[in-house]
N, C-alpha and C positions, 0 to 999 in steps of 0.2 A: 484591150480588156485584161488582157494576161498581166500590165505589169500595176493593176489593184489587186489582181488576185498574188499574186505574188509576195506584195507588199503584205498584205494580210496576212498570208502562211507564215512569212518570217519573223512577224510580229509578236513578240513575248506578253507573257500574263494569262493569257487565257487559251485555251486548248479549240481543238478543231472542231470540236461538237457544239461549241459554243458561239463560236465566228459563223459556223452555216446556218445556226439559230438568227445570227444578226443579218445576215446578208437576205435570208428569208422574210426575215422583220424590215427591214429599209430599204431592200431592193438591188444591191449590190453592194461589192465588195469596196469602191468607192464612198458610198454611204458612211459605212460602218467604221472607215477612218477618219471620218470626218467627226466624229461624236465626239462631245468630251469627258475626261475621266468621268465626271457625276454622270451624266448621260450612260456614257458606257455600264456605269455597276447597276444605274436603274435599269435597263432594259437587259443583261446578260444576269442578273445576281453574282455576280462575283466580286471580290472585297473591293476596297477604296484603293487599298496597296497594289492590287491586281491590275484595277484599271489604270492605274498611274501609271505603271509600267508599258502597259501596253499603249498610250498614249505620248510616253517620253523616250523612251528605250528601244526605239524601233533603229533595226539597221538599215544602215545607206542600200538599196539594193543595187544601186550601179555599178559597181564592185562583181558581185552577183550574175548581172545579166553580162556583164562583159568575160568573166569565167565562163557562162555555159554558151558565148559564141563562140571563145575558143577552143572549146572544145568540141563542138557541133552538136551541143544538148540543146533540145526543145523544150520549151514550157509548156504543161499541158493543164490546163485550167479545170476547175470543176464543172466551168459551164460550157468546157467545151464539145461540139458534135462526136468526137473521137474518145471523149472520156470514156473509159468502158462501163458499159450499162450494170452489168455485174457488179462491177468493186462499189459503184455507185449506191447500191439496195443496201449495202453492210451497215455495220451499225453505226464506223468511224473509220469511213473513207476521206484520206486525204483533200486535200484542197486543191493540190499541185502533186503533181508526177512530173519528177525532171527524165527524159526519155529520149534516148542514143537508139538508133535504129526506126525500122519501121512500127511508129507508134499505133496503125490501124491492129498489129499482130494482137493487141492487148483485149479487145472483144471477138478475136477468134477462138472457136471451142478449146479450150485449157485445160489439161492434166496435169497437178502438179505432183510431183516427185519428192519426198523428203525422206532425209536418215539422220545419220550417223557422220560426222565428220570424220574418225577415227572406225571406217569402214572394216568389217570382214571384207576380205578379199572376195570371196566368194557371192558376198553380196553387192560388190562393187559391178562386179560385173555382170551379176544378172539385171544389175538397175539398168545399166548401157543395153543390154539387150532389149528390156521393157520397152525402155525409153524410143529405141530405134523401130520397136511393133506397133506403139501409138503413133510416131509419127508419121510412119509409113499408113498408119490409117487416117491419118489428116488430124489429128489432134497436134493444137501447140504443147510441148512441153514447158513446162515452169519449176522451175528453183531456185536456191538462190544463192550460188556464186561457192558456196563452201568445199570443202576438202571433202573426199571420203562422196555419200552418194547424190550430191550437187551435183558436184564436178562428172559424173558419170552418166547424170540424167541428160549435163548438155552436150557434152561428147556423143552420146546416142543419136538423139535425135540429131544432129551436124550430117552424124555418120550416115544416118538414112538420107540425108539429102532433107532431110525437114527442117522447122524453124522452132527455135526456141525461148523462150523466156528468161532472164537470169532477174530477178529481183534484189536490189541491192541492201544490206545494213549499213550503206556508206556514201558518201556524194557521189555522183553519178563521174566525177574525175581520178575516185579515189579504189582501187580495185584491190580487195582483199579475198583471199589471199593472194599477195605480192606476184606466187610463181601461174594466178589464175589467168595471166596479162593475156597472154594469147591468147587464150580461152573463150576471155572478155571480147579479145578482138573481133575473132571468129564470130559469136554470139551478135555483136555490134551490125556486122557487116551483113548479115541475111536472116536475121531474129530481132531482136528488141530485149535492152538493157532499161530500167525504170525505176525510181529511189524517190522517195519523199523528201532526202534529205538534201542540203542546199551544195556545191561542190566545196571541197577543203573538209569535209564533216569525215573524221576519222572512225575506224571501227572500234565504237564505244559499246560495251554489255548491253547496254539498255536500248540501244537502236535496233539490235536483233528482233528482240520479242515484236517490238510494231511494225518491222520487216515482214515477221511469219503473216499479220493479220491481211496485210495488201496480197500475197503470194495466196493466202485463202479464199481473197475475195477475187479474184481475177479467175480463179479455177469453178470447173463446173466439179470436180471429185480430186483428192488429196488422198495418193496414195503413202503408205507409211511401209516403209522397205524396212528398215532397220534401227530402232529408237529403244531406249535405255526409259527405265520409268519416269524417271525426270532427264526432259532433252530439249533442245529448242522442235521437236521433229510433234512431239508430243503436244505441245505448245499451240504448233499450228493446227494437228487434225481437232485439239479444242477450240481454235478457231473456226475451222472449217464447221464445223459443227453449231456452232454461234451462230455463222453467217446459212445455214440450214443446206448449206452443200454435204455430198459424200464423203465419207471418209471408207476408205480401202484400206486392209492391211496383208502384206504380204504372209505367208505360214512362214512360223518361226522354229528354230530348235528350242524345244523343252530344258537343256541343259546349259543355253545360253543366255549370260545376263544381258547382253547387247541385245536381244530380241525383247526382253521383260517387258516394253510397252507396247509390242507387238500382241505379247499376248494378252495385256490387258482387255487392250482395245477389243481384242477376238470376243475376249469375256463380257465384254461390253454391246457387243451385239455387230461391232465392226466387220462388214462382209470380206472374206478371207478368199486371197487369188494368190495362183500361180505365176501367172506372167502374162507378158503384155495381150496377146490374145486374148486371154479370160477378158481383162480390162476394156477390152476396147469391145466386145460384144455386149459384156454390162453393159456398155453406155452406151448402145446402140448404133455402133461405127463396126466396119466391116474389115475386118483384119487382113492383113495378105497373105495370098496363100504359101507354103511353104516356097514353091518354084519363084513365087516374086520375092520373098525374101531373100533367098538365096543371090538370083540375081543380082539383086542391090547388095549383097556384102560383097562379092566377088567383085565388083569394080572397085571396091575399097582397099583387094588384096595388091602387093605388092609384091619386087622381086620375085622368090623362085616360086612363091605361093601363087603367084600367079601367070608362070609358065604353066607350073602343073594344071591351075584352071581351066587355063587356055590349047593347053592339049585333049584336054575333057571335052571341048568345047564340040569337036563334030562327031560323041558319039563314047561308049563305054572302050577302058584300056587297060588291057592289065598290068599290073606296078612296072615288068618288062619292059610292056612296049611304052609306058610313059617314061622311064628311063631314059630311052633310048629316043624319045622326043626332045629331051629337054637335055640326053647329052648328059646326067648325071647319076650316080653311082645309087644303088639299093639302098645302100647305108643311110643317104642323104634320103631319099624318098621315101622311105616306107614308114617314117618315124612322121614325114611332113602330112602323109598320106591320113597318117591316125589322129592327126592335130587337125583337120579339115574335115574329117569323120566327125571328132568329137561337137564341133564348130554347125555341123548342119547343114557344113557345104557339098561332104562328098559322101556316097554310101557306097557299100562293099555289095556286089551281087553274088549270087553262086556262082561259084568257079574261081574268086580269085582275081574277077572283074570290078574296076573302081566306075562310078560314073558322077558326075557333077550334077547334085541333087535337084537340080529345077529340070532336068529330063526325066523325073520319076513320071 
C-alpha cells in the first residue's frame, strides 16, 4: 500500500490537502492515480494545467525506494497503524514520513524544543539541561536538527539516557548541518529521525517553514527557548498554536533582541517557565528528583570529574581528604570542586565538607 501512497506524495500539481481530499473521495491512493487530467481538475478544482502535470510529470519512484533501502528509511503512510494520531488531527499532515529509527517514538508524548540557531551560549545550555528533565520524566524530545538550540535539545535528552526526535528540512539521507552527522547518528540509533521530504532533497529556505508544522504536530506543547521576532522558532509556536497545542515560552532578558519573540509571546498570553521541571509538571509528568538527576549526570562525568564523584560516592569529604583520594593537588580540585557545585552535582556543607548532591 505504501508504494501508491508514495507515488502520490511525489506527485506534482496539486498539494497534500488536496490528494487526502481525493483519496477520501475514491477510496485510495491507487484510485486517485488512476483519474484523468479532466477527471482530476473535476473532482480536486484545481486548473487543467495542474492536473496535467500531475498526471504526466510524475516521477519514476524506483529510484526513490531503492535510496531509502539503502539507507534503512521506512515509508510511513498516512493509512498507516503507526502514523501518529496527533500529526494526523493538524490541518496539513503529510502523506508520507520517510523515518530512520524507531518510528513507533513518533505517538509518544512529545515536547518540542525550538530556538535560535545562532544560540546565547547561555541559553544553549539551559535548553540541554530542560531537555535532559523532560526526558528523564518520560517525555520524547523533538526538534529539528539545527545549530544553536536544536542541537542542545537533542544532546540533552541522549544525555539523560532518553529518546528523541530530530525532524528534518531535508531527505531523510541528507543531514544539515554537515557537522550534525553524529548527532544524527546518535539520534538514529535510540530515537527517531522523520522528514516529508524524498532523500537527495537538499536544504532549501522553503522546506524549513513546513519542517516546523510536522515538529508542531507531533508535539503535545512547543516550548520557545530563544527566538528573535521573526525566526523559524516563532513560526513553529504559530503553528503550534494552529494545530491548538501549547505553546511555552522560556523568561527572557528585557535588554535582549534574541529573546524579542520570547517576549512577545509572554505578551501574548504564552505561559512563561523556568526549566524543565516547571515543564514537565505543567503537563502533568513527574520530574525527578534532584538525587536522581544528579545520579544520571554523574554517569555521564568523565576523567577526573569523575574520580572526584566516585570518591564522594560512600559518604561527605573534605577537598583534603578528596585530594588525597584521587592523588591530586588542591590547585587541580577546588576549582573542579566549584564547577560540579555550580553543575548541581556536588554541595559544600558546614565545615568545608563536599558531598555528592543525591545524598542530600
Amino acid at each position: 500500500m505504501s508504494r501508491g501512497w508514495l507515488e502520490l506524495h511525489l506527485a506534482p500539481g496539486i498539494g497534500d490537502r488536496r490528494k487526502r481530499a481525493l483519496v477520501e473521495k475514491f477510496g485510495g491512493p491507487e484510485e486517485v492515480l488512476r483519474l484523468s487530467p479532466k477527471e482530476l481538475a473535476a473532482a480536486s478544482g484545481c486548473t487543467a494545467d495542474a492536473a496535467r502535470r500531475f498526471a504526466e510529470d510524475r516521477p519514476d519512484i524506483e529510484p526513490v525506494r531503492r535510496a531509502l533501502e539503502r539507507s534503512g528509511v521506512e515509508i510511513l503512510a498516512f493509512d498507516h497503524l503507526d502514523y501518529p494520531s496527533l500529526l494526523k488531527e493538524t490541518y496539513d499532515p503529510p502523506l508520507v514520513l520517510f523515518v530512520r529509527g524507531d518510528r513507533r517514538l513518533l505517538s509518544r508524548p512529545t515536547v518540542g524544543l525550538v530556538g535560535a540557531r545562532k544560540a546565547d551560549p547561555g541559553a544553549a545550555a539551559w535548553t540541554e539541561e530542560m531537555a535532559f528533565t523532560l526526558a528523564r520524566s518520560g517525555f520524547v524530545v523533538a526538534s529539528g536538527l539545527a545549530r544553536g538550540i536544536d542541537a542542545a535539545a537533542h544532546r540533552g535528552a541522549l544525555r539523560a539516557g532518553g529518546v528523541t526526535t530530530a525532524v528534518l528540512g531535508t531527505g531523510p539521507d541528507v543531514i544539515y548541518p554537515p557537522e550534525s552527522a553524529d548527532l544524527a547518528r546518535a539520534i538514529a540509533g535510540s530515537g527517531v529521525i522523520a522528514t516529508e521530504l524524498p532523500p537527495g532533497e537538499g536544504p532549501f529556505a522553503a522546506n524549513f517553514p513546513r519542517r516546523n508544522r510536522i515538529l508542531a504536530g507531533l508535539s503535545r506543547a512547543v516550548v520557545v527557548v530563544q527566538a528573535s521576532e521573526k525566526s523559524g522558532a516563532m513560526i513553529t509556536a504559530r503553528l503550534a498554536l494552529e494545530a491548538s497545542r501549547e505553546v511555552l515560552v522560556v523568561a527572557a532578558f528585557p535588554w535582549d533582541s534574541r529573546f524579542a519573540g520570547n517576549r512577545r509571546l509572554a505578551r501574548d498570553g504564552a505561559i512563561v517557565v523556568q526549566d524543565g521541571e516547571e515543564i514537565a509538571l505543567h503537563l502533568g509528568a513527574t520530574p525527578p528528583s534532584p538525587a536522581e538527576t544528579a545520579r544520571a549526570l554523574v554517569l555521564d562525568l568523565e576523567g577526573l570529574e569523575r574520580e572526584v564523584a566516585d570518591a564522594l560516592a560512600d559518604g561527605p569529604r573534605t577537598a583534603d581528604e578528596i585530594c588525597r583520594t584521587v592523588q591530586r593537588s588542591p590547585a587541580e580540585i577546588l576549582p573542579l570542586l566549584l564547577d560540579l557545585e555550580m553543575g548541581g552535582l556536588v554541595v559544600e556543607r558546614p565545615g568545608k565538607v563536599f558531598a555528592w548532591a543525591a545524598q542530600r
